[in-house]
C-alpha positions in Angstrom: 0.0 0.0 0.0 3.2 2.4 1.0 4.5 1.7 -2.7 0.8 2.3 -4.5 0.1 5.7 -2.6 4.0 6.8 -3.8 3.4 6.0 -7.2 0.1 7.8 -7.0 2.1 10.5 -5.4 4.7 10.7 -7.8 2.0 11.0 -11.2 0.2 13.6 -9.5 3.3 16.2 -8.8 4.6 15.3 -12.0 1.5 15.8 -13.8 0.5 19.0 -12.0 4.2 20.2 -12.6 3.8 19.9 -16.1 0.0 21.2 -16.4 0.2 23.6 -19.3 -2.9 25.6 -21.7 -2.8 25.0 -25.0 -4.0 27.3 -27.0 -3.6 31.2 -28.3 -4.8 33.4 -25.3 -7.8 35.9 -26.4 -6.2 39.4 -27.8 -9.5 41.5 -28.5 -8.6 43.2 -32.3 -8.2 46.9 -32.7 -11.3 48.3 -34.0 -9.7 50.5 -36.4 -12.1 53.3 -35.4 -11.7 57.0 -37.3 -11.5 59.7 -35.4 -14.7 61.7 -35.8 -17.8 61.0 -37.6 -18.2 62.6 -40.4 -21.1 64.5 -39.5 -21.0 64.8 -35.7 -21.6 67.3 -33.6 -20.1 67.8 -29.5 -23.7 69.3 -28.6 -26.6 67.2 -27.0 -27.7 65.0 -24.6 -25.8 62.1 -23.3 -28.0 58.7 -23.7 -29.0 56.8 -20.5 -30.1 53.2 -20.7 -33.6 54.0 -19.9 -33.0 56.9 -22.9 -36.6 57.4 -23.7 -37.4 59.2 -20.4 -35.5 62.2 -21.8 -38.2 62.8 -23.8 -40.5 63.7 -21.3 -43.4 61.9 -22.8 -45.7 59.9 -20.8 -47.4 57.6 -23.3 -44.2 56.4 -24.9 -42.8 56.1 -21.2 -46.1 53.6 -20.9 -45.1 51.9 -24.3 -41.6 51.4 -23.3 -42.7 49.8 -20.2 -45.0 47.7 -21.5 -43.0 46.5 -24.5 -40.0 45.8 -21.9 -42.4 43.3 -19.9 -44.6 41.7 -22.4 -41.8 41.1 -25.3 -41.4 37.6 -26.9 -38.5 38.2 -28.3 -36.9 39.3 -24.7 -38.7 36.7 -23.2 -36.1 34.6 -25.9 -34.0 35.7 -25.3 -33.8 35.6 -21.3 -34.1 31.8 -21.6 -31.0 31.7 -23.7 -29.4 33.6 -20.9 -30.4 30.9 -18.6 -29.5 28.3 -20.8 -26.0 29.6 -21.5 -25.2 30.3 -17.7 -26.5 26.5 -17.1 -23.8 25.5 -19.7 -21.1 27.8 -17.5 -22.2 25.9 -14.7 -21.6 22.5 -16.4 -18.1 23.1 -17.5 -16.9 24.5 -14.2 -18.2 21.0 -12.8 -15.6 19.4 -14.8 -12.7 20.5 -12.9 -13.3 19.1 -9.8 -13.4 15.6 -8.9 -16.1 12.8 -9.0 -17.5 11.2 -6.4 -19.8 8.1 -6.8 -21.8 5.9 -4.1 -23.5 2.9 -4.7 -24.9 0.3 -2.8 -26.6 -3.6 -3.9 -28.0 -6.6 -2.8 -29.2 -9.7 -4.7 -29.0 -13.6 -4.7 -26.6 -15.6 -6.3 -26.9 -19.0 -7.7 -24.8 -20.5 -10.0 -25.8 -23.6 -13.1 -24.9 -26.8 -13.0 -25.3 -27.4 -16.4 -23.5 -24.7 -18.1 -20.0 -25.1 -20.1 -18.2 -22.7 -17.3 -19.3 -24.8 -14.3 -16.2 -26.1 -12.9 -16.2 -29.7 -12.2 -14.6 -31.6 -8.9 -14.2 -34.8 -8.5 -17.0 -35.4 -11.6 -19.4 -33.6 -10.0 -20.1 -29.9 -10.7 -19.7 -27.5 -8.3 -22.7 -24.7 -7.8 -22.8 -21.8 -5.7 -25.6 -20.3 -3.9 -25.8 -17.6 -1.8 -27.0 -13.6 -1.1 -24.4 -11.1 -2.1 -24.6 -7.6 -0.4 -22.1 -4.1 -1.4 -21.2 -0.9 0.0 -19.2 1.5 -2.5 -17.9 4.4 -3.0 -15.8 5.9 -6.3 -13.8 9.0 -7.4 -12.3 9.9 -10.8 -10.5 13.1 -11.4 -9.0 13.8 -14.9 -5.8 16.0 -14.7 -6.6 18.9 -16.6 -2.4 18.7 -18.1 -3.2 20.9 -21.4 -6.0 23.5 -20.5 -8.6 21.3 -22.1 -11.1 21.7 -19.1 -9.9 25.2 -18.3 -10.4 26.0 -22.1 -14.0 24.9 -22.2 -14.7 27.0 -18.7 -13.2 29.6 -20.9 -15.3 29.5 -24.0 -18.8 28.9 -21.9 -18.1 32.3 -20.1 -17.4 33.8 -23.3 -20.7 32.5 -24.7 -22.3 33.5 -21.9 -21.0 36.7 -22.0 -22.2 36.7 -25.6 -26.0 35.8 -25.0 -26.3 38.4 -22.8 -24.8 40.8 -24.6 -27.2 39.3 -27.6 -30.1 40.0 -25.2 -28.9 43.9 -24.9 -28.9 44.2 -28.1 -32.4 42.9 -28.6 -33.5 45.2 -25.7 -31.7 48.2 -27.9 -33.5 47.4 -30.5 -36.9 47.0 -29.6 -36.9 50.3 -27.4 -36.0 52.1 -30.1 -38.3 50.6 -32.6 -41.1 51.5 -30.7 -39.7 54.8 -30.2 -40.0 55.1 -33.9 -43.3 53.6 -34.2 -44.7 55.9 -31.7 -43.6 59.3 -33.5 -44.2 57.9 -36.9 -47.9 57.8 -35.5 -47.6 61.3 -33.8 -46.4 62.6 -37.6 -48.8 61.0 -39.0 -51.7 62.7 -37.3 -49.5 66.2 -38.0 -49.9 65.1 -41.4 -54.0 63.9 -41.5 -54.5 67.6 -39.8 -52.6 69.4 -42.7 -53.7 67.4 -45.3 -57.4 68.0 -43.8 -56.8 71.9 -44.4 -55.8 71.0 -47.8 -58.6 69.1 -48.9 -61.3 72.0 -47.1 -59.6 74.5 -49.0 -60.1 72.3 -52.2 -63.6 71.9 -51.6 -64.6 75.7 -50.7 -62.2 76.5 -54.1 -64.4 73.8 -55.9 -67.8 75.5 -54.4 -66.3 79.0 -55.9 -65.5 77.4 -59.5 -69.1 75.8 -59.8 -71.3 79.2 -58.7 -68.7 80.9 -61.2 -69.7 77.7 -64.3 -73.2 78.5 -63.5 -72.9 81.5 -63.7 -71.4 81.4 -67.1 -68.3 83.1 -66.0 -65.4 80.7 -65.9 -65.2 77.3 -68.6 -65.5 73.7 -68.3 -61.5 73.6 -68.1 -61.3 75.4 -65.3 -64.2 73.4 -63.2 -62.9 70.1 -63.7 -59.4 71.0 -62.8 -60.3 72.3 -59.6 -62.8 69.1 -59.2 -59.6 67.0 -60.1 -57.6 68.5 -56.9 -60.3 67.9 -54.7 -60.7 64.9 -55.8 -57.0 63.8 -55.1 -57.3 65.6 -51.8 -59.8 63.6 -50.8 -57.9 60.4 -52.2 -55.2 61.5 -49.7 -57.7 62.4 -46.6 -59.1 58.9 -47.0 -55.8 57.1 -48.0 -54.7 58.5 -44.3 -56.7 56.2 -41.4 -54.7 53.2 -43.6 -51.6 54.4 -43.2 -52.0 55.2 -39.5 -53.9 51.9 -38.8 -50.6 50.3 -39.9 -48.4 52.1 -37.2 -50.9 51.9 -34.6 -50.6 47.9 -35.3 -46.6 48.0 -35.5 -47.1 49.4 -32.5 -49.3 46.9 -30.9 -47.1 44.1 -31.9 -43.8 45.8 -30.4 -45.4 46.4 -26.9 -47.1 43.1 -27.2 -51.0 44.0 -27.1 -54.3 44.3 -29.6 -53.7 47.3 -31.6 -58.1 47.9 -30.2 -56.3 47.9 -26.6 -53.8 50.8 -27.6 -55.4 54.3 -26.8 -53.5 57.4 -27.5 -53.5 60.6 -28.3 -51.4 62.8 -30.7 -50.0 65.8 -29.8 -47.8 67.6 -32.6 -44.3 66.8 -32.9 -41.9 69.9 -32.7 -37.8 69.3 -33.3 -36.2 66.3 -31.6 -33.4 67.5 -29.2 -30.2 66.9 -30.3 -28.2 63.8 -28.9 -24.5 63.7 -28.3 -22.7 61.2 -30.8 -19.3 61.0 -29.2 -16.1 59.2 -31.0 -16.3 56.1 -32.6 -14.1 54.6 -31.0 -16.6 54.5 -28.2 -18.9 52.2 -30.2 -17.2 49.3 -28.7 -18.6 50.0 -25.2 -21.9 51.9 -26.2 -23.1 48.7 -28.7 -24.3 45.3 -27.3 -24.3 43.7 -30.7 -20.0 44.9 -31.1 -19.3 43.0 -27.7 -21.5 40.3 -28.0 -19.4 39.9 -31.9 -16.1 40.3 -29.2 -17.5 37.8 -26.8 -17.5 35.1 -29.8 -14.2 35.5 -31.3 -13.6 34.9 -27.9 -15.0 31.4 -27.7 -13.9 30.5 -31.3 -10.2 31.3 -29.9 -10.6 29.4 -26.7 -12.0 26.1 -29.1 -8.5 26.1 -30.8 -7.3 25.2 -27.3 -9.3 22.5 -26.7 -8.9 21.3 -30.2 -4.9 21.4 -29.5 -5.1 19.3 -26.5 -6.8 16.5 -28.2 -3.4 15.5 -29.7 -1.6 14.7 -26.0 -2.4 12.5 -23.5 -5.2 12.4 -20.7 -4.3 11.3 -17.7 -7.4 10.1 -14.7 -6.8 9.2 -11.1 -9.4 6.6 -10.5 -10.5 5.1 -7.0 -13.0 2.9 -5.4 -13.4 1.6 -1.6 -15.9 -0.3 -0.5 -17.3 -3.8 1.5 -18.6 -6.8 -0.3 -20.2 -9.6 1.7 -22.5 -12.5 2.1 -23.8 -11.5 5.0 -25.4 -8.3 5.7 -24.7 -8.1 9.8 -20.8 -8.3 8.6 -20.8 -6.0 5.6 -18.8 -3.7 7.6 -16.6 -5.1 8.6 -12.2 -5.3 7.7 -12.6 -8.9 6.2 -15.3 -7.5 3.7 -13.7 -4.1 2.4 -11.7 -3.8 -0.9 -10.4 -1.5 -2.8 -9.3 0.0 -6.5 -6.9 3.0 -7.0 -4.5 3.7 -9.5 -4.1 6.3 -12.3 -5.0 5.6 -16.6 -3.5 7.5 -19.3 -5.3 7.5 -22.7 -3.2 8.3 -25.7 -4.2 9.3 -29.2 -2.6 7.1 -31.8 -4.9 6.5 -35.3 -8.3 9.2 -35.2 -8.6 9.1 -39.0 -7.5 12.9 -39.5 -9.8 13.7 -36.8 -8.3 16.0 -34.4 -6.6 17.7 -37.6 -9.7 18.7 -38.7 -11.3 19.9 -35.4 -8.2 21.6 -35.5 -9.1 23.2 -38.7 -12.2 23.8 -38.1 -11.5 25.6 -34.8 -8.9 27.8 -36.2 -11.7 28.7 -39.0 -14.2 29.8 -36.7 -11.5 32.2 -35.0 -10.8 34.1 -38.5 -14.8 33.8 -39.4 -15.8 35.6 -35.9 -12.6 38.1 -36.4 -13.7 38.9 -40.0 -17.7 39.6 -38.6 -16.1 41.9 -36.0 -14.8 43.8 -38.7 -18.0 44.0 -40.7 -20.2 44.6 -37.8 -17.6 48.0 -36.5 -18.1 49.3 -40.2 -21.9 48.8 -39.8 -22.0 50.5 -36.8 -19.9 53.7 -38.2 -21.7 53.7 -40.8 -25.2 53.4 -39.3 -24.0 56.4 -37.0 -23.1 58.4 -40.3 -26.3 57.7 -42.0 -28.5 59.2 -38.8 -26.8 61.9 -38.1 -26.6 62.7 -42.3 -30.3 62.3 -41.4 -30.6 64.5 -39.2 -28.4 67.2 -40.0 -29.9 66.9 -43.8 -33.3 66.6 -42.8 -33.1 69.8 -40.6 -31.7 71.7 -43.3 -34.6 71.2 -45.3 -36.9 72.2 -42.6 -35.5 75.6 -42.4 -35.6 76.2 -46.2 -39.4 74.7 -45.8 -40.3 77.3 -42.8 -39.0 80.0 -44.8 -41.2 78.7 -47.8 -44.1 78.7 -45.3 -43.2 82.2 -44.2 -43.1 83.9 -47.7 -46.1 81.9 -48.7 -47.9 82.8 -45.5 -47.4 86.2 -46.4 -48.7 86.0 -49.9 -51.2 84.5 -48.6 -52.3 87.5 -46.5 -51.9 89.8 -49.3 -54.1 87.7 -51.6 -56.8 87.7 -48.6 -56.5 91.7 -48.6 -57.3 92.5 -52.0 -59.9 89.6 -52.2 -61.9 91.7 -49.2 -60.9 94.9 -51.5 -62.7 93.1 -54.7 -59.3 93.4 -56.1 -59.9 89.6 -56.8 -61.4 86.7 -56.7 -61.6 84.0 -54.2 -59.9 81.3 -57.0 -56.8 83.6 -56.6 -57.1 83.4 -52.9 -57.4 79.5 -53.2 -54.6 79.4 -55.6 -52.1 81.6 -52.5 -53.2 78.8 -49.9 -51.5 76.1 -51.9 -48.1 76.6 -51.5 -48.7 77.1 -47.6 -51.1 73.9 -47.2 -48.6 72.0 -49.2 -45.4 73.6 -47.0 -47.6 72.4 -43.9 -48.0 69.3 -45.0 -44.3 68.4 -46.1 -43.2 70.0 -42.7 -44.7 67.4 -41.2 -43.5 64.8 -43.1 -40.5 66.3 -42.7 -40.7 66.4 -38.5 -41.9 62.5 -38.8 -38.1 61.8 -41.0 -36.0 63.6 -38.0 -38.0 61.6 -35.3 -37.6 58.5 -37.1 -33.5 59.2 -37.7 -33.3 60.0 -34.0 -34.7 56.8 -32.7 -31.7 55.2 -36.0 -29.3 57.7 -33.9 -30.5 56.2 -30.4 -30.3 52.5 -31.9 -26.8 53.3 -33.6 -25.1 54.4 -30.8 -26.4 51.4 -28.8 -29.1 52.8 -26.5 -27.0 54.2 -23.6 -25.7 50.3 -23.3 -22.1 50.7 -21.3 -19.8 47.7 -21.4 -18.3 48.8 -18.5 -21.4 48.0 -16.5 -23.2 45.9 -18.4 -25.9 48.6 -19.3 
């Protein structure tokens, strides 16, 4: 026994001497970021992770809430976030030892008549008897190349990477209703001006058809103004299906009946302006960059375990127990036993195996590194695009209010000498156009910079932090 428990010594110090990881060790890449944005601006507010409250805006406040708690596809992915921590839990379980008890009982009797009886004195010999066990077993493999501590490795990593996956979904669907919500709000800005539009077209169209009777205007000049009130009231009733479509996006994203959803609409003014910062911040302001990090992570740590496939494994194995006839003397010195001793296992002949597993694992590292890359020049560029968006679409607005100014004013002047009898009422009609129509695209215009500030928001990740896990 003396001689067994140095041996046993002797493999364990020399195999925990020599415990090595194979392996590269994770480097996260440079992200290459440029400097500025092309089209940024210091100015603004900085995003929190609850970002909507900012706004100020009680119903979308509600909708955020209720989205947040009644999602599917957070609900999704929550489970995978459980799932993946499970996983974590199983591989740490692999570095420690295993310990097995067992107990049995049975009866033993033995034939007479088959080919392995043994035979005394020409008579077979049978045995007969109860059999009762007590046991106890431990196994430990000797983690010598990192192949354990690898796999603890690239569970984290994927764990880290769901819920980084589940930020990103949370990102997402806050924003989305965000935009759904003021696409909503702009279209009701819209209905209202194309409303004035379409009453002006009808008292212009009351005007045109006193002055037909009257014989003092053509046939030309009735049906074209019967042809703009006709495609005013095309838009007017075009409108209740374009807003019953956002009011149903919006349903679905906060998970209810669109009939359940009661709001009302308030006009949209200019979105505030929201701080963009450098890109090279995008690494810890998006979930969707880290959670791309967090699996070139795991791909790097599976070239490990892949590596140590090729070398030994070594296992310390042992068993003690009592085996007995006799259940009153189970326990008992005569009845004990015992197995220890170490097995190595040594890969000879896999077949090209663990070269391709090899292979395969140093693939999935350059495939994860090379949709890092992609997703960073997505994410620049999905920055530039909003705030080209927004920048663009606010410089149009400006032209548009001075348009609505100088019209407005025409207008006026058009009104004056109507009252006057310097004219007619069709000229007065003919002044509101450009006005109604300003109006109109103005607030189409006001539903564009909404909808690139809720791009912005989902761009620059939300008010995510890496540094706190949001």
């Amino acid at each position: 026994m003396i001689q067994l428990k140095t041996v046993l010594t002797l493999v364990a110090t020399a195999a925990l001497t020599a415990c090595t990881t194979l392996g590269p060790n994770y480097q996260a890449p440079a992200a290459n970021a440029p400097a500025a944005y092309r089209a940024a601006t210091t100015a603004g507010a900085e995003l929190q992770r609850d970002w909507w409250l900012m706004f100020n805006d009680a119903q979308l406040n509600a909708l955020e809430a209720q989205a947040l708690h009644a999602s599917p596809t957070l609900a999704v992915a929550a489970a995978r976030i459980e799932r993946s921590r499970a996983v974590f839990g199983a591989t740490q379980a692999d570095r420690l030892p295993r310990v097995d008890v067992g107990a049995n009982a049975g009866g033993l009797r033995t034939s007479a008549k088959a080919t392995t009886t043994p035979v005394l004195n020409g008579r077979a010999v049978t045995f007969e008897g109860e059999s009762f066990g007590l046991s106890a077993s431990v196994g430990w493999e000797l983690d010598l190349w990192g192949r354990v501590k690898r796999q603890t490795e690239a569970a984290q990593a994927q764990l880290d990477a769901t819920t980084a996956d589940a930020a990103a979904a949370r990102v997402a669907l806050t924003a989305d209703v965000a935009a759904a919500y003021w696409q909503w709000r702009a279209l009701a800005d819209e209905a209202t001006a194309l409303q004035r539009v379409r009453d002006s077209r009808a008292q212009a169209f009351q005007v045109a058809q006193t002055r037909f009777d009257a014989g003092s205007s053509t046939t030309q000049d009735l049906e074209r103004v019967r042809a703009e009130l006709a495609a005013a009231d095309a838009d007017v009733a075009d409108m209740p299906r374009r807003q019953a479509l956002a009011m149903n996006q919006l349903a679905a994203l906060t998970g209810q009946p669109a009939a359940a959803l009661k709001l009302q609409a308030s006009p949209l003014s200019a979105p505030p302006a929201i701080r963009a910062g450098l890109p090279s911040e995008l690494l810890q302001r998006r979930p969707d960059l880290a959670q791309s990090l967090a699996q070139l992570h795991a791909a790097t740590a599976q070239v490990g375990i892949a590596e140590a496939a090729f070398y030994p494994s070594i296992k310390l194995t042992g068993s003690f127990g009592y085996s007995s006839e006799d259940l009153g003397s189970l326990i008992s010195a005569p009845a004990r036993l015992y197995n220890v001793g170490p097995s190595i296992s040594l890969p000879i002949f896999e077949g090209g195996r663990n070269k391709a597993n090899l292979a395969s694992a140093k693939a999935s590292v350059d495939e994860s590194l090379a949709s890092f890359r992609g997703r960073m020049l997505l994410a620049l560029r999905e920055v530039d695009d909003a705030l080209a968006e927004l920048q663009g679409r606010a410089a149009v607005v400006e032209a548009q209010n001075r348009t609505l100014a100088s019209s407005g004013q025409a207008l006026t002047v058009a009104k004056s000498r109507y009252d006057q009898g310097a004219v007619s009422y069709l000229d007065v009609t003919e002044a509101e156009r450009t006005p109604l129509a300003t109006q109109r695209a103005l607030a189409q215009l006001r539903g564009a910079q909404w909808a690139a500030t809720a791009q912005l928001v989902k761009a620059l990740g939300g008010g995510w932090s890496g540094a706190n896990g949001g």
